[in-house]
C-alpha positions as protocol buffer text, in pm:
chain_id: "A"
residue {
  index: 1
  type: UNK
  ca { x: 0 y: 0 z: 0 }
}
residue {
  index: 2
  type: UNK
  ca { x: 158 y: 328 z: -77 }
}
residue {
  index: 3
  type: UNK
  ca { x: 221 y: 595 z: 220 }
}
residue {
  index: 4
  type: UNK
  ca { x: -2 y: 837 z: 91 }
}
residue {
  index: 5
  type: UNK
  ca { x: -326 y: 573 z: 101 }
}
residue {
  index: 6
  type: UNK
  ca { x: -209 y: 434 z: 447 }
}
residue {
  index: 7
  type: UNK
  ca { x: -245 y: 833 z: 537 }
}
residue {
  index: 8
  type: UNK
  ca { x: -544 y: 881 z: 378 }
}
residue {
  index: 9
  type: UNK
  ca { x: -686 y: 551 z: 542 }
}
residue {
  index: 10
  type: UNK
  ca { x: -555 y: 622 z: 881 }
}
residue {
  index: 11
  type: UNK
  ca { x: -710 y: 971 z: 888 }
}
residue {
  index: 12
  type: UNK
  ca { x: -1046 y: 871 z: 782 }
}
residue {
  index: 13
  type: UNK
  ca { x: -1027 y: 600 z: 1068 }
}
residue {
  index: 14
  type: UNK
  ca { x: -977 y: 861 z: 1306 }
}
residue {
  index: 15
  type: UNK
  ca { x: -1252 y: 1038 z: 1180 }
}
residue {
  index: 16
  type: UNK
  ca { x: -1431 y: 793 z: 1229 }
}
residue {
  index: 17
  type: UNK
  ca { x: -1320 y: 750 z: 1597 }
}
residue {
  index: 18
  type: UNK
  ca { x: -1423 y: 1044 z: 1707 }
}
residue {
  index: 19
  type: UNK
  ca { x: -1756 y: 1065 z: 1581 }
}
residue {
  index: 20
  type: UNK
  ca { x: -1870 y: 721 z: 1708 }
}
residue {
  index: 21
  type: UNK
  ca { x: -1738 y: 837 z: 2050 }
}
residue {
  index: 22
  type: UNK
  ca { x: -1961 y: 1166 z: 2028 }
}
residue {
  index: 23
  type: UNK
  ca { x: -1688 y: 1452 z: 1950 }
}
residue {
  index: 24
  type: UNK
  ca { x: -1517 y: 1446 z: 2346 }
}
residue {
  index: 25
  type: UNK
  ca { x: -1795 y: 1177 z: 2533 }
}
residue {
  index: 26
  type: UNK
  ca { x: -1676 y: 787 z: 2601 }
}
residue {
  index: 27
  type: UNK
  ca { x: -1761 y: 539 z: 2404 }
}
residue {
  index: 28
  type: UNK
  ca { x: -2059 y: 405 z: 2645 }
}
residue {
  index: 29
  type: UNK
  ca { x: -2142 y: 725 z: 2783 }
}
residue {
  index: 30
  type: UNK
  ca { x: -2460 y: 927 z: 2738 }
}
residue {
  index: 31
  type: UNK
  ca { x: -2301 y: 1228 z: 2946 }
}
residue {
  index: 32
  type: UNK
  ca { x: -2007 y: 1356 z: 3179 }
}
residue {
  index: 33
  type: UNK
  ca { x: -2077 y: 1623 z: 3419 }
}
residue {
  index: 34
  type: UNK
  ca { x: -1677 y: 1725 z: 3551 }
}
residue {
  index: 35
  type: UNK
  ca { x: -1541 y: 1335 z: 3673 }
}
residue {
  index: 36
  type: UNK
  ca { x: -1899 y: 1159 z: 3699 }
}
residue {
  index: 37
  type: UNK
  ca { x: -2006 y: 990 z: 3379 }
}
residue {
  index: 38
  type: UNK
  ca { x: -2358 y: 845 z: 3327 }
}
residue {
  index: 39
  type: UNK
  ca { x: -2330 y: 559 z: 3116 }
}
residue {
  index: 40
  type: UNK
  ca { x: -2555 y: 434 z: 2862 }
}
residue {
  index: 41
  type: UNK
  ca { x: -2669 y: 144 z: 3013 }
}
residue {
  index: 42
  type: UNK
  ca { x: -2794 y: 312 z: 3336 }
}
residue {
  index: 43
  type: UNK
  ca { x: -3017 y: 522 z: 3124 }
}
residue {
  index: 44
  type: UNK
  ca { x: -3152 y: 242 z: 2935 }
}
residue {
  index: 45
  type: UNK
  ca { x: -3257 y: 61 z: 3291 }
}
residue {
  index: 46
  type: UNK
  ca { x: -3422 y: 363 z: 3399 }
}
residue {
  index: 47
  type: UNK
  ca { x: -3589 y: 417 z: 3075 }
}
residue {
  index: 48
  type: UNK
  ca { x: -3683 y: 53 z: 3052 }
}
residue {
  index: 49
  type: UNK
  ca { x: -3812 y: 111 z: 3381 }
}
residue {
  index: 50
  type: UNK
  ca { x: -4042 y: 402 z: 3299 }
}
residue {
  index: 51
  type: UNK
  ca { x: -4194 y: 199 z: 3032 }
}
residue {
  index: 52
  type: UNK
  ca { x: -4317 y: -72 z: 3243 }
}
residue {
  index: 53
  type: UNK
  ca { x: -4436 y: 218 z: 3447 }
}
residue {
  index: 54
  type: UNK
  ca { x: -4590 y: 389 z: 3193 }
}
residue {
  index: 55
  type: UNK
  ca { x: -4748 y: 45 z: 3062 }
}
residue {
  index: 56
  type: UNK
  ca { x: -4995 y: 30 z: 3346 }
}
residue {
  index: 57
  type: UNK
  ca { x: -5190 y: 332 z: 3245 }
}
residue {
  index: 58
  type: UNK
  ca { x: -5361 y: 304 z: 2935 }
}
residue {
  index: 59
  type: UNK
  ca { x: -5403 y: 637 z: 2885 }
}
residue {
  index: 60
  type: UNK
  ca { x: -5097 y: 731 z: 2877 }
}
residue {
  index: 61
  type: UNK
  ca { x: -4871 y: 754 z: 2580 }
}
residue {
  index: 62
  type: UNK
  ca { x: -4486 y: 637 z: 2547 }
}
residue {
  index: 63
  type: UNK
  ca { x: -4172 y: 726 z: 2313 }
}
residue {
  index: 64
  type: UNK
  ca { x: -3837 y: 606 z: 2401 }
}
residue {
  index: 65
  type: UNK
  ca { x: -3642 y: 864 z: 2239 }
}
residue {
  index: 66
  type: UNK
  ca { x: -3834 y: 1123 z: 2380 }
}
residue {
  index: 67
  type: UNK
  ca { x: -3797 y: 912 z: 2757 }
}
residue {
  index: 68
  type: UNK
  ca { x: -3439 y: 826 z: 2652 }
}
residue {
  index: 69
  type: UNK
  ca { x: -3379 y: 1223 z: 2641 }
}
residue {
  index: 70
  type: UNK
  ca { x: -3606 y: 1360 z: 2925 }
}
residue {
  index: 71
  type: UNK
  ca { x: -3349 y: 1092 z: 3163 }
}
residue {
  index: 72
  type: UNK
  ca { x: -3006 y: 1229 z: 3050 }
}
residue {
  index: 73
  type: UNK
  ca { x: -3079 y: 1560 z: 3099 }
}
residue {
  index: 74
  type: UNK
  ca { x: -3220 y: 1484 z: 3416 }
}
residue {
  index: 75
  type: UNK
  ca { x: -2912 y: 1298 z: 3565 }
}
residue {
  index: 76
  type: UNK
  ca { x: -2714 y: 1585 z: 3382 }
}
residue {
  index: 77
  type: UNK
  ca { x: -2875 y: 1849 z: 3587 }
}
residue {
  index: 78
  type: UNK
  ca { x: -2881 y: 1618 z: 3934 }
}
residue {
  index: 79
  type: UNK
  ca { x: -2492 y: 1628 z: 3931 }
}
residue {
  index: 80
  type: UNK
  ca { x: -2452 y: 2021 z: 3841 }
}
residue {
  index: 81
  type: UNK
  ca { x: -2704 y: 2095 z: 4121 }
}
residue {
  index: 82
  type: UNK
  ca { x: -2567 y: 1822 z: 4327 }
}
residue {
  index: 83
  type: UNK
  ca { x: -2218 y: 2058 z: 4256 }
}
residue {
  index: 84
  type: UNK
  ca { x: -2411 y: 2426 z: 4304 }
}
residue {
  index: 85
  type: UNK
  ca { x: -2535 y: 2311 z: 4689 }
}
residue {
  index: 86
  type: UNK
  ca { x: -2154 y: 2168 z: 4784 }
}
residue {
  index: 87
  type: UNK
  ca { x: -2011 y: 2517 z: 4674 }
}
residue {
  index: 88
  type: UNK
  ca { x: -2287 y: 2694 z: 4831 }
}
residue {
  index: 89
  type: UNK
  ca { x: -2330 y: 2470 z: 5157 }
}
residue {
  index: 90
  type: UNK
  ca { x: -2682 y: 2348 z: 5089 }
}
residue {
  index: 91
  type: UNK
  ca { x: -2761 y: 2050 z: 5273 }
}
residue {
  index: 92
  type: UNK
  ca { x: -3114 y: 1815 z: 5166 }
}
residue {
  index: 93
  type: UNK
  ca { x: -3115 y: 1527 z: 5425 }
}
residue {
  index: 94
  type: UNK
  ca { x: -3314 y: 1192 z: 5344 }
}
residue {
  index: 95
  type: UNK
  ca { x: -3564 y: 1304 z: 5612 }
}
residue {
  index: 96
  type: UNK
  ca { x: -3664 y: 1615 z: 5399 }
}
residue {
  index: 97
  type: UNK
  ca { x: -3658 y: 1409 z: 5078 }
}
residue {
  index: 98
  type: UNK
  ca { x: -3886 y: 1137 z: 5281 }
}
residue {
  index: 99
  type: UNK
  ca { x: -4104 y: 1396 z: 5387 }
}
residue {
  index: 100
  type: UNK
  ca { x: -4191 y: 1529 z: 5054 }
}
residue {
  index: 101
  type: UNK
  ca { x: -4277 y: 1210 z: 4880 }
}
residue {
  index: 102
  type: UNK
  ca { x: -4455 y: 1160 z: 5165 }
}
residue {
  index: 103
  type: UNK
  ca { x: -4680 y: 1498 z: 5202 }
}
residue {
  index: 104
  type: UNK
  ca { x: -4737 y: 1509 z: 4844 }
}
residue {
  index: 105
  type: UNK
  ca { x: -4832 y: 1145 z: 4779 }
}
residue {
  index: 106
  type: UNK
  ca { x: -5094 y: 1217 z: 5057 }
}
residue {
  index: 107
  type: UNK
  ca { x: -5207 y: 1582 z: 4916 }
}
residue {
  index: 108
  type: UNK
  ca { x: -5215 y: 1546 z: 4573 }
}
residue {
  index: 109
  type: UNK
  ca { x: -5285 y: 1182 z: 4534 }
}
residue {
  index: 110
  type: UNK
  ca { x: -5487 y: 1056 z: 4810 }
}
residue {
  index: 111
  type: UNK
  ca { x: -5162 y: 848 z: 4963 }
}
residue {
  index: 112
  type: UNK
  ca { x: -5228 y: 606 z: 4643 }
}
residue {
  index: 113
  type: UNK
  ca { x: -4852 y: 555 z: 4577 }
}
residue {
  index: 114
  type: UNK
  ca { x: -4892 y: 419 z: 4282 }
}
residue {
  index: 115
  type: UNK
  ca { x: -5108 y: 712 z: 4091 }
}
residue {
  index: 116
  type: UNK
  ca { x: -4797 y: 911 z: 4219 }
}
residue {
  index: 117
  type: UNK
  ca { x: -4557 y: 716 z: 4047 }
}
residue {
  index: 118
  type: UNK
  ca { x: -4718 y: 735 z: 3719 }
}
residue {
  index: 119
  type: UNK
  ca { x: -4809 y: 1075 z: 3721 }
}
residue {
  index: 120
  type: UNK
  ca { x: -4397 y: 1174 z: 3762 }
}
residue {
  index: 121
  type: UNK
  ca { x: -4351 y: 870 z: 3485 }
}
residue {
  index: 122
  type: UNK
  ca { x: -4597 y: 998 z: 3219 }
}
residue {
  index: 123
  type: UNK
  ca { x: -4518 y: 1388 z: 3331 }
}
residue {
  index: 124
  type: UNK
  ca { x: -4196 y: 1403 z: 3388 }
}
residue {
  index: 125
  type: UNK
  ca { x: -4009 y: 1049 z: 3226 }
}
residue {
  index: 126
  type: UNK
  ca { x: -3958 y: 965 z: 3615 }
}
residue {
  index: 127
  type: UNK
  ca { x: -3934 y: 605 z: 3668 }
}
residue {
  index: 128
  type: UNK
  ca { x: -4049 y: 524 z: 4054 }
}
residue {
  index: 129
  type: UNK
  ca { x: -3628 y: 422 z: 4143 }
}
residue {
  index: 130
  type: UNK
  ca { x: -3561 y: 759 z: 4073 }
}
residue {
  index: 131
  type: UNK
  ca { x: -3827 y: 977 z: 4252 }
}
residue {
  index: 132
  type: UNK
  ca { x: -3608 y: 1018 z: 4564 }
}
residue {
  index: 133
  type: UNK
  ca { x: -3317 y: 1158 z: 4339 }
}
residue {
  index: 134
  type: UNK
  ca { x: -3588 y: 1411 z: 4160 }
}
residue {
  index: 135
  type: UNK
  ca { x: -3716 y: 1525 z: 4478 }
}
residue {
  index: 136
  type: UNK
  ca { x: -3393 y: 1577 z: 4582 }
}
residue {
  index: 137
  type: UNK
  ca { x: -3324 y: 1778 z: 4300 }
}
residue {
  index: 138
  type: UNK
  ca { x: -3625 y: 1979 z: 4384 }
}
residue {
  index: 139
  type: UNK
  ca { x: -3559 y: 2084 z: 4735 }
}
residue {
  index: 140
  type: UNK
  ca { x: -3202 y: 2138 z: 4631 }
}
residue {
  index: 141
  type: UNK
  ca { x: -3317 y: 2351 z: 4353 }
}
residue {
  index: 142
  type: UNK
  ca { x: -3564 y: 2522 z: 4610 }
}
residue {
  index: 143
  type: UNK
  ca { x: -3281 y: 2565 z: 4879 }
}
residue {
  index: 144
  type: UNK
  ca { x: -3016 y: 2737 z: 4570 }
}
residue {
  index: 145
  type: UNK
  ca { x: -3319 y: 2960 z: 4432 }
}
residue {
  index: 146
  type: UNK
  ca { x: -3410 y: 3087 z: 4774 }
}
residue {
  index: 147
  type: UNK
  ca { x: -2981 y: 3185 z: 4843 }
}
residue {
  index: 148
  type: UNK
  ca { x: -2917 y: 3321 z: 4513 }
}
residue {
  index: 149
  type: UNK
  ca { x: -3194 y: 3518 z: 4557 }
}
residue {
  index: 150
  type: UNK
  ca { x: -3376 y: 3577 z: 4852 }
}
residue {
  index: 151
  type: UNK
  ca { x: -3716 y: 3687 z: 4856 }
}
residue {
  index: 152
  type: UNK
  ca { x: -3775 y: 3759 z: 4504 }
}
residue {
  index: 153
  type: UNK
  ca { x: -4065 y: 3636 z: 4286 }
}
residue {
  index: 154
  type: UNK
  ca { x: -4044 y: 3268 z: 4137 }
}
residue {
  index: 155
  type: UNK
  ca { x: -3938 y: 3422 z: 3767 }
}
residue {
  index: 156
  type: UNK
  ca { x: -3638 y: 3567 z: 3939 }
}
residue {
  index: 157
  type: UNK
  ca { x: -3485 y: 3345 z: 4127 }
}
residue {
  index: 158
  type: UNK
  ca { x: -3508 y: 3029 z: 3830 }
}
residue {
  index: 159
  type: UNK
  ca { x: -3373 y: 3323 z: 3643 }
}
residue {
  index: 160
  type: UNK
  ca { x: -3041 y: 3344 z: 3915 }
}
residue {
  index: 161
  type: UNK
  ca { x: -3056 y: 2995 z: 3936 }
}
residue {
  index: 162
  type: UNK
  ca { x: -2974 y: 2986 z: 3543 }
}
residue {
  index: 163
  type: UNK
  ca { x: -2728 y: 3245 z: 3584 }
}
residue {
  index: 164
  type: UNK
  ca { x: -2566 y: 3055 z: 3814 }
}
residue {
  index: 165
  type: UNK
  ca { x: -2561 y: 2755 z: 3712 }
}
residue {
  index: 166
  type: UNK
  ca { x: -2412 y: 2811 z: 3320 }
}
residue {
  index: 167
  type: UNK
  ca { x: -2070 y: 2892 z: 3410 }
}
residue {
  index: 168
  type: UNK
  ca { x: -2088 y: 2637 z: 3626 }
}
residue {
  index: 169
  type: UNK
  ca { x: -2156 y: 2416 z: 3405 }
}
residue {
  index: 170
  type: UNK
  ca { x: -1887 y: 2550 z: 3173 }
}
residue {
  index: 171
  type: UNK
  ca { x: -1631 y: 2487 z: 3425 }
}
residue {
  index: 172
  type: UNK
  ca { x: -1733 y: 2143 z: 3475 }
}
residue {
  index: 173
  type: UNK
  ca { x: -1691 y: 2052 z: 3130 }
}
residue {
  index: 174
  type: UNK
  ca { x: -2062 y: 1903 z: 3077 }
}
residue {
  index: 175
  type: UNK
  ca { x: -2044 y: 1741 z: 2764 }
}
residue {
  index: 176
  type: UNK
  ca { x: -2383 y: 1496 z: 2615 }
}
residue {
  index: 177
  type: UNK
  ca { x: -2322 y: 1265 z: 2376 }
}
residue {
  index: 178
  type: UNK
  ca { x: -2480 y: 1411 z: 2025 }
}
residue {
  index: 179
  type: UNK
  ca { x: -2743 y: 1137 z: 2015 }
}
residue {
  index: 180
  type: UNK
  ca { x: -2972 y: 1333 z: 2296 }
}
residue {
  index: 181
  type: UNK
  ca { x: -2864 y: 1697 z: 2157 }
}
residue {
  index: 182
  type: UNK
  ca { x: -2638 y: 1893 z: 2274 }
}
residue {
  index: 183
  type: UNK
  ca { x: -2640 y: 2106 z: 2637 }
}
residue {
  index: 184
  type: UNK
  ca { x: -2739 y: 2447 z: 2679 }
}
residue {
  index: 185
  type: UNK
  ca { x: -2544 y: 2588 z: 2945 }
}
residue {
  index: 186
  type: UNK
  ca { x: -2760 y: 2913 z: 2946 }
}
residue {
  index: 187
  type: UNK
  ca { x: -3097 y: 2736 z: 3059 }
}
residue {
  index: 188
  type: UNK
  ca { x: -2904 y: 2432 z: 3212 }
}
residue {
  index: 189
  type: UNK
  ca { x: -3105 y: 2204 z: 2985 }
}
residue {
  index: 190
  type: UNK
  ca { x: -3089 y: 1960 z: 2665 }
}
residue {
  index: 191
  type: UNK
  ca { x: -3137 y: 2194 z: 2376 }
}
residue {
  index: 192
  type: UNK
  ca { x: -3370 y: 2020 z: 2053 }
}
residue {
  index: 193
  type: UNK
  ca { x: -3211 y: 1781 z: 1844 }
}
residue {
  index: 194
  type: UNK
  ca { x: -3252 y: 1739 z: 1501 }
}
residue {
  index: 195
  type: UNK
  ca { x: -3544 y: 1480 z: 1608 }
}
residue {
  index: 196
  type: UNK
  ca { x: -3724 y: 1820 z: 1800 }
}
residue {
  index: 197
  type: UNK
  ca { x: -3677 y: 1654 z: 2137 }
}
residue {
  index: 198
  type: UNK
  ca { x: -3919 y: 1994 z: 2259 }
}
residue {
  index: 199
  type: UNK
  ca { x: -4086 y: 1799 z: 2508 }
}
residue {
  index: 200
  type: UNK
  ca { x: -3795 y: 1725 z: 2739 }
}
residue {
  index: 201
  type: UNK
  ca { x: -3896 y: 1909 z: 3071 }
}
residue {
  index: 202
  type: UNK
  ca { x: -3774 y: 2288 z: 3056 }
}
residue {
  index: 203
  type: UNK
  ca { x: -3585 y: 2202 z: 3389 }
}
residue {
  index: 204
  type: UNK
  ca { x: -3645 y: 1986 z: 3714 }
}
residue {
  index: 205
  type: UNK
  ca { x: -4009 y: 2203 z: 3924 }
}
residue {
  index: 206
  type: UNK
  ca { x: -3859 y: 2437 z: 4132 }
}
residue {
  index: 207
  type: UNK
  ca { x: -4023 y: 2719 z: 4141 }
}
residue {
  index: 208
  type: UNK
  ca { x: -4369 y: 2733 z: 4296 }
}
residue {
  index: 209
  type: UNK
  ca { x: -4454 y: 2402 z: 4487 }
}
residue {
  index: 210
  type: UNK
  ca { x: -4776 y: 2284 z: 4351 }
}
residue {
  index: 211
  type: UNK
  ca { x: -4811 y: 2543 z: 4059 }
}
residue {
  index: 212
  type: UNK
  ca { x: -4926 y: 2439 z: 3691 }
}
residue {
  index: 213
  type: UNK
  ca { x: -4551 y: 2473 z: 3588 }
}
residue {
  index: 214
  type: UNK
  ca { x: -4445 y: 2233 z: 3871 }
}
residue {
  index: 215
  type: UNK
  ca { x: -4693 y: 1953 z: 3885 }
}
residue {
  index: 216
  type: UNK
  ca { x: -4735 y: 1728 z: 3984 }
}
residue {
  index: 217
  type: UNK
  ca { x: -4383 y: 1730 z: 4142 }
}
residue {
  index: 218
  type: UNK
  ca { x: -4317 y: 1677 z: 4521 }
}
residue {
  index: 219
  type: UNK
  ca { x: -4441 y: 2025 z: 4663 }
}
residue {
  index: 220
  type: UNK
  ca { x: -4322 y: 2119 z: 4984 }
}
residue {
  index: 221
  type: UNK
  ca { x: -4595 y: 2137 z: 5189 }
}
């Protein structure tokens, strides 16, 4: 084979390369928020998960692209909020997270776990494992809002929230891999794909507990 070929060959394998490994993401990994990395496979258990879920109610529609989506940029978002409370010395014990399931499972759905669950799985591309770790994420979102910006209106204090969170996000080096879209860092979300993934949640219900925008997520009652 002449040099020039085995160039031409060994550049388009390359190519190749990094495409297939999503332009910076690991081979096997839907995302990487700084050094945690949220692999394929967990997505596709939580996913397969929410379709079972989702199963149940006949009323309710499913799409696994769309559910596929709505979970990486969920877990994406846990970690950078996980990351915004350490920095800012917000603390959500088990006890609080316990106590919202609790109080809104009893509010808003007559203690009937179950209606619960499916309402966050058909809403919100919850599946039941992972309703701790959202309503963690919303009393952590709560706890940042309320920090950031103290006393303002809802609007304003998603709005600091934001602000706060996109550099943060830039210095973490969040990076999805191109099959879900790519990551806006200004709205700390999963921007459209070419598939106009729209749906996926605007962001995990933080603002007002109980409102249109935020049901029916855990409201802290």
């Amino acid at each position: 084979m002449k040099p020039v070929r085995r160039i031409v060959l060994a550049s388009a394998a390359a190519l190749a390369v990094a495409v297939v490994s999503g332009c910076g993401v690991q081979a096997g990994s839907a995302a990487v928020v700084g050094s945690t990395r949220i692999s394929d496979s967990d997505v596709a258990a939580m996913v397969d998960e929410l379709k079972q879920t989702i199963a149940a109610d006949p009323t309710a529609l499913f799409d696994s692209t769309k559910a596929t989506a709505a979970n990486v940029q969920r877990l994406t978002r846990h970690y950078l909020l996980d990351e915004a409370a350490a920095r800012e010395g917000v603390v959500v014990t088990q006890a609080q997270v316990d106590q919202l399931i609790s109080s809104t499972t009893t509010s808003t759905f007559g203690g009937d776990s179950t209606k619960f669950e499916q309402a966050l799985a058909s809403q919100y591309a919850v599946p039941p494992s992972q309703i701790p770790s959202f309503a963690h994420d919303v009393l952590e979102s709560q706890a940042l809002t309320a920090k950031l910006a103290p006393g303002a209106d809802a609007t304003t204090q998603q709005n600091k929230l934001n602000a706060y969170l996109a550099p943060l996000g830039q210095e973490l080096g969040i990076e999805v891999s191109p099959r879900y879209g790519t990551w806006s860092f200004d709205t700390s979300t999963l921007a459209a794909t070419p598939d106009d993934l729209s749906f996926v949640p605007s962001a995990t219900p933080s603002a007002e507990p109980g409102s249109p925008s935020a049901s029916p997520s855990p409201s802290a009652s």
